[in-house]
C-alpha positions in Angstrom: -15.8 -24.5 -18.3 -17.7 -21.8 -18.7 -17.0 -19.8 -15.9 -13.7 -20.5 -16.9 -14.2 -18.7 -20.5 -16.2 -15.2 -18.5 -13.4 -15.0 -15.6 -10.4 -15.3 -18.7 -12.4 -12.8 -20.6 -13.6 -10.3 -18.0 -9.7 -10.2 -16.5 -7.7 -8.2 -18.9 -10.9 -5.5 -19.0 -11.0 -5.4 -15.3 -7.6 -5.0 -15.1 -7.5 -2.3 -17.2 -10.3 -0.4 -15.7 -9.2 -0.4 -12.3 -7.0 2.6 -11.9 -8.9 5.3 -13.6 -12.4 3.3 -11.9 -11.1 2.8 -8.2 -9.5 6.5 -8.5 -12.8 8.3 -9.5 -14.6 6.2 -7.0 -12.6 6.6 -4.1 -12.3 10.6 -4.9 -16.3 11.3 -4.7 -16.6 8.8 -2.5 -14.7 11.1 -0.1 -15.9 14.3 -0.9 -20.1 12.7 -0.9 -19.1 11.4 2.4 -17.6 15.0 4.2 -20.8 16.8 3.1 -23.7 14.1 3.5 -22.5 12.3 6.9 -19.9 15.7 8.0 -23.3 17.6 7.7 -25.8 15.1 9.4 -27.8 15.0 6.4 -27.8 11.3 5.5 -25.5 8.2 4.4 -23.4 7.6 1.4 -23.7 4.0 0.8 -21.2 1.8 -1.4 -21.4 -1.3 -3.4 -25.3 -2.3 -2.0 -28.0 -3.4 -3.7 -30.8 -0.9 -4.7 -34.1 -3.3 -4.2 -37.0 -2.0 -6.4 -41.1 -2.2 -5.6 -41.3 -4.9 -8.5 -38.8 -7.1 -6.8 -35.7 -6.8 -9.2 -32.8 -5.0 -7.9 -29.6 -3.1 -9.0 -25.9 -2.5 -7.7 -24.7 0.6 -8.1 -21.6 2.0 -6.9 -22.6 4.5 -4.7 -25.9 5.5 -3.1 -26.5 8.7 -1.0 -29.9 8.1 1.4 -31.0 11.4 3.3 -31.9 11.2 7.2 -35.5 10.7 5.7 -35.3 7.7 4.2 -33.0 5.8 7.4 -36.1 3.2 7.6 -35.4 2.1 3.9 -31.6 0.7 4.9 -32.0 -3.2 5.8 -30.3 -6.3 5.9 -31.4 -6.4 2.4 -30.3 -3.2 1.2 -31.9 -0.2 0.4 -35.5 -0.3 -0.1 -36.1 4.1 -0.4 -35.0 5.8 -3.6 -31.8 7.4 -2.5 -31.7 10.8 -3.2 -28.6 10.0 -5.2 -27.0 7.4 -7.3 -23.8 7.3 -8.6 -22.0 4.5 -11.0 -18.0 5.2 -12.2 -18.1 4.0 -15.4 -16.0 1.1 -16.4 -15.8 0.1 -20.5 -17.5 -3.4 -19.6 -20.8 -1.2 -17.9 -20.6 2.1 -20.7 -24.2 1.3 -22.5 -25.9 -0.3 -19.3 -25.0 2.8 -17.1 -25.3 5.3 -19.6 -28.8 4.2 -22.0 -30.5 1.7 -19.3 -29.9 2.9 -15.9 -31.1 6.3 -16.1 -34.4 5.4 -17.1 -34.6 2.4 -14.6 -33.8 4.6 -11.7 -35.9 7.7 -12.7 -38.6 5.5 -13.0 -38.1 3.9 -9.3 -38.5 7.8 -7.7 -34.6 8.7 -7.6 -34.3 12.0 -7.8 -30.7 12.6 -9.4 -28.5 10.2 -10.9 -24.6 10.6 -11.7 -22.2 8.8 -13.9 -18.4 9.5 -13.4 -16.4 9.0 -16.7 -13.0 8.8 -15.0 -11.5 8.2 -19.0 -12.4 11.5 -20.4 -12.8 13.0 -16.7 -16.8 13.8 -17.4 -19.4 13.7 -15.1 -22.9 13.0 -16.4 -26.3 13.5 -14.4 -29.7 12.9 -15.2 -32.7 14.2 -13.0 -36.6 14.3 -13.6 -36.3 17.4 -15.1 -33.5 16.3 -18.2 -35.1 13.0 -18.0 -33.7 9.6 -19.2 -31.9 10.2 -22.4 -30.4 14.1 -22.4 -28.1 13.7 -19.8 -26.0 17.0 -19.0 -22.4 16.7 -19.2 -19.8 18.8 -16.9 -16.0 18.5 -16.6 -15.3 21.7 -14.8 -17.7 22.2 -11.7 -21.3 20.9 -10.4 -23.3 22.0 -7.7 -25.9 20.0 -5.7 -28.0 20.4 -2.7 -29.2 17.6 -0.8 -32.7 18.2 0.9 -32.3 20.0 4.4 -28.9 21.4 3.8 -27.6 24.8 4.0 -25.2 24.7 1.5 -24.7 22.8 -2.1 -22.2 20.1 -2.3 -19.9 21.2 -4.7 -17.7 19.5 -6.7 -14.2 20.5 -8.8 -14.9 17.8 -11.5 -11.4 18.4 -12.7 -10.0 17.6 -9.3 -12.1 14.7 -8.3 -12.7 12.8 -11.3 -9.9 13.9 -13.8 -9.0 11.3 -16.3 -5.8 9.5 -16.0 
């Protein structure tokens, strides 16, 4: 019965997420994926689990792990920080992606970390050097070089991510 009552309640949200969500995900997904793998520089990684030194793990939607880090994909997932971690918001996951994650996954060694907000077409990052809770905020354009590349991947915000 109580499955029942989460699956009848989770539903309606999920349904209503899933445009603006599967749209902003599938968008950067491309893009990560023509510079990271089209440049040799690593993997983009979706929907694996993120396995921490303590043991516990997290899910997030998109992981980018550079050439370096090859020996911490497994069976089990990925056991390197990534260099990269991206979640597309959804209204069920706003405070746990937005107040706890960033500090979970600064504190496991990753060095950037990226939240899409496909409904008001944001895209929020956190790194070591804005730390866990003063995120910067762009809608327009982002740069950002992966270790070992050339060039920055570059992102039109307002392209990729722009709110339905």
């Amino acid at each position: 019965m109580r499955v029942e009552r989460e699956a009848s309640f989770m539903i309606p949200e999920m349904i209503r997420a899933a445009p603006a969500r599967v749209r902003g995900n599938e968008r950067l997904l491309v893009t990560l994926i023509e510079y990271v793998e089209g440049g040799g520089l690593g993997w983009v990684l979706q929907d694996v689990d993120l396995l921490f030194v303590t043991g516990q793990f997290l899910r997030p939607d998109m992981v980018v792990v550079p050439t370096a880090g090859r020996a911490g994909i497994t069976d089990r997932g990925v056991e390197v920080p990534p260099a990269l971690v991206v979640e597309v918001l959804s209204p069920s996951s706003h405070r746990i992606d937005r107040v706890l994650k960033p500090r979970r996954y600064l504190e496991f060694g990753v060095p950037a970390y990226w939240v899409v907000d496909p409904f008001e077409g944001k895209l929020r990052m956190w790194d070591a050097a804005t730390g866990p809770d003063a995120p910067r905020e762009e809608a327009v354009r982002v740069a950002w070089t992966l270790g070992g590349a050339d060039a920055a991947f570059e992102l039109d915000v307002a392209e990729v991510i722009a709110p339905l």
